[in-house]
C-alpha positions as CSV (number, residue, x, y, z in Angstrom):
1,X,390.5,-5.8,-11.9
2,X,392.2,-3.5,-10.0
3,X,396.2,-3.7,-9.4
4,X,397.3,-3.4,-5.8
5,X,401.0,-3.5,-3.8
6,X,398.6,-5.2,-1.7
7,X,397.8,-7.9,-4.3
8,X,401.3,-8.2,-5.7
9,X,402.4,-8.7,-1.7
10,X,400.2,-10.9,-1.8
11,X,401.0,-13.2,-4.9
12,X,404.7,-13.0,-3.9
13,X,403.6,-14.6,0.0
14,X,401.6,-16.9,-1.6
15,X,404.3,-18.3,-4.5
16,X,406.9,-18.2,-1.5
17,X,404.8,-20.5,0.4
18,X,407.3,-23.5,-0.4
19,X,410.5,-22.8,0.5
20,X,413.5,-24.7,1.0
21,X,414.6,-25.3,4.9
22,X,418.0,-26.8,5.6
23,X,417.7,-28.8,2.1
24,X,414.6,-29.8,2.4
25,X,411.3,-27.8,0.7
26,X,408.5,-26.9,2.9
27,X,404.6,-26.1,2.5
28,X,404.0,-23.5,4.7
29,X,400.3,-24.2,3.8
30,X,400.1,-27.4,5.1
31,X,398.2,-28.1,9.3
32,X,397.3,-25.6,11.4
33,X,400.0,-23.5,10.7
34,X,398.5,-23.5,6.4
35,X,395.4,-22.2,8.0
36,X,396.7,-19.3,10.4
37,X,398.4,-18.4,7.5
38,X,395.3,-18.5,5.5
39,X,393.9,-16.1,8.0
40,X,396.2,-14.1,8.4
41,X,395.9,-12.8,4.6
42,X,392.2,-12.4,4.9
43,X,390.8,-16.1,4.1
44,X,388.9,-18.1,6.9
45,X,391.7,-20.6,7.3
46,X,388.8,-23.5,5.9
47,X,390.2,-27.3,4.7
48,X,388.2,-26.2,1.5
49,X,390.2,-22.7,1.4
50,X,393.5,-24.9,2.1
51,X,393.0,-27.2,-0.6
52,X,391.6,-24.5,-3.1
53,X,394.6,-21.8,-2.4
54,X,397.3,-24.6,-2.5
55,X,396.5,-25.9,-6.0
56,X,396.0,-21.9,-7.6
57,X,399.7,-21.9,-5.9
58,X,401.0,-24.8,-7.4
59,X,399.5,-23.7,-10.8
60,X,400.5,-20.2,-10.8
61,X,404.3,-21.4,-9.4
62,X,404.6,-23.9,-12.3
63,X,403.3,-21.0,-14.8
64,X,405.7,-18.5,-13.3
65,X,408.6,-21.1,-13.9
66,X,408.0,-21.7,-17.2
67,X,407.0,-25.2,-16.9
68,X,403.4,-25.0,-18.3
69,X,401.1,-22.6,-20.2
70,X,399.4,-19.5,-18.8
71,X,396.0,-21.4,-19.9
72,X,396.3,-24.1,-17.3
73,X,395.4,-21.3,-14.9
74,X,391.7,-21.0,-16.6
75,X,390.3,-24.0,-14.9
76,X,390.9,-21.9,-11.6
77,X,388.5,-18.7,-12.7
78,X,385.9,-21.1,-14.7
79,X,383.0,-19.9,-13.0
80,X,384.4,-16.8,-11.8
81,X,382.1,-13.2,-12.7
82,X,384.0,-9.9,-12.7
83,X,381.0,-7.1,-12.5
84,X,382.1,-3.3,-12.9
85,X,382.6,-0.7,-10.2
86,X,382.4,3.0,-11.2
87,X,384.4,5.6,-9.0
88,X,386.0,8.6,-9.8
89,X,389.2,7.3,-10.8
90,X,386.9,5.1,-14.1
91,X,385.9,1.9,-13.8
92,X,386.9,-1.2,-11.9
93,X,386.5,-4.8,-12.0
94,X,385.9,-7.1,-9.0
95,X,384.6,-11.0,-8.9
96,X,381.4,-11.5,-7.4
97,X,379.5,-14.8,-6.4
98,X,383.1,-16.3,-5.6
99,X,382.5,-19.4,-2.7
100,X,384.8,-18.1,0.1
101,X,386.9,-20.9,0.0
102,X,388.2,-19.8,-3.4
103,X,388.7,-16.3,-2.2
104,X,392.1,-16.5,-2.1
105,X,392.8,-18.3,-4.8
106,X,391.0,-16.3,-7.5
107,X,392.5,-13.0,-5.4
108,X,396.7,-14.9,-6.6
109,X,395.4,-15.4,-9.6
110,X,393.6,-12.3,-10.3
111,X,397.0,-10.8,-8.8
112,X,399.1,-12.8,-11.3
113,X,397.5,-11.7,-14.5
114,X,397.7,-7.8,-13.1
115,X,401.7,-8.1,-12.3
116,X,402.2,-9.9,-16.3
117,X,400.5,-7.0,-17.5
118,X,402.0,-4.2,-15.8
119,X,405.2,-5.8,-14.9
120,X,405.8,-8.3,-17.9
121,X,408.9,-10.7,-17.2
122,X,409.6,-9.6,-14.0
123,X,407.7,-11.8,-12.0
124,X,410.3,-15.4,-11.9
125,X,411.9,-17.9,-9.6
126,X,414.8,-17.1,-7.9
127,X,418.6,-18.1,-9.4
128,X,419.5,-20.2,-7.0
129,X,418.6,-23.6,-8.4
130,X,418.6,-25.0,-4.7
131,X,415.8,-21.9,-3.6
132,X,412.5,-22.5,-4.2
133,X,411.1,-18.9,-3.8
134,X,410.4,-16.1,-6.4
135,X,410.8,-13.0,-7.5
136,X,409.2,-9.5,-8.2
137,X,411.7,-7.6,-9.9
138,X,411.0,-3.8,-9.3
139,X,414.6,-2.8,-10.4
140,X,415.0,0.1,-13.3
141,X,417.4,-2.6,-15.7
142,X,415.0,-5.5,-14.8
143,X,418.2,-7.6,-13.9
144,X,417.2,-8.9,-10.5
145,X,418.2,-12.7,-10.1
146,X,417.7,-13.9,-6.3
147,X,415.1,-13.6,-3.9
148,X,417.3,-12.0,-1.8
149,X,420.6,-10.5,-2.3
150,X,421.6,-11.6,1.8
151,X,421.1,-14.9,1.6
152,X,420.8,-16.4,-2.2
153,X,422.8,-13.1,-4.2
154,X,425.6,-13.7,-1.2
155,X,425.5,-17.4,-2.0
156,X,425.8,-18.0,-5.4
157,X,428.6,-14.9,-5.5
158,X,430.9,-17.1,-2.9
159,X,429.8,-20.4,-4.9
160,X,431.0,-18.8,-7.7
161,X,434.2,-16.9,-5.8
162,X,435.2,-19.9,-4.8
163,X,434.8,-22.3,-7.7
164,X,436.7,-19.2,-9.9
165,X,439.9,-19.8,-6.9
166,X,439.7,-23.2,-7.0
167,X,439.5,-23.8,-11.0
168,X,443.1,-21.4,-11.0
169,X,445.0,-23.0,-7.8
170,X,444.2,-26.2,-10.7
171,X,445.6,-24.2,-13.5
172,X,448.6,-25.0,-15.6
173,X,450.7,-22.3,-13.5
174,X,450.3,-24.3,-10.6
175,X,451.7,-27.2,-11.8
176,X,455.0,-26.5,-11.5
């Protein structure tokens, strides 16, 4: 299978399809608005295509936190063919016979298994234990902790700030 910017985009839209709004997590796949999104990253924006894109999500987001194996993915490509495409760059691999409502969901997890190999660790959930997004890291030193240095990496450096201040105003040299 071929590894794309497109498809890692991709992957990283998809797993960040659940994130947390004033304190409370969100599916951004869910109504109408789950099936404009749908469309709008090439799928047909189907019930069938909802349902079938929502659970590779769920799987790949609980395999990308650690929380279960990368072999609960293979229920999601059981019936899915790879057949070879020869161009002048060598040879590719793309699924055929794939039902379009699983179009998407194959495409994540395709797009998973290309970023593990050619990124390995760098795909993770964000620091931030209240954020509910992830994670590409493309840095040199592979250090990257938030999804976003604005809002989580500005965050959890005043939470920290600030707890650092308040644990030495409670210090013995302020006790008089």
């Amino acid at each position: 299978m071929d590894h794309s910017p497109a498809d890692e985009a991709f992957l990283l839209d998809l797993l960040n399809t659940t994130p947390v709004v004033d304190g409370v997590q969100r599916d951004l796949l869910d109504g109408d608005p789950g099936r404009a999104w749908l469309r709008d990253h090439g799928g047909d924006g189907s019930a069938a295509e909802q349902q079938a894109t929502r659970t590779a999500r769920n799987a790949l987001q609980a395999v990308a936190r650690g929380d279960e194996p990368a072999r609960s993915l293979a229920p999601l490509l059981s019936d899915v063919r790879l057949a070879p495409a020869i161009g002048d760059d060598g040879i590719s691999w793309i699924p055929t016979d794939v039902p379009p409502a699983r179009g998407l969901a194959v495409r994540a997890v395709l797009a998973w298994d290309a970023v593990r190999r050619t990124h390995p660790g760098r795909l993770r959930p964000c620091a931030n234990d209240e954020c509910a997004l992830f994670l590409l890291d493309r840095s040199k030193p592979n250090r990257a902790r938030w999804c976003s240095m604005a809002t989580c990496g500005n965050r959890m450096k005043a939470r920290r700030h600030h707890e650092r201040t308040r644990a030495g105003a409670s210090g013995p040299e302020s006790r008089g």
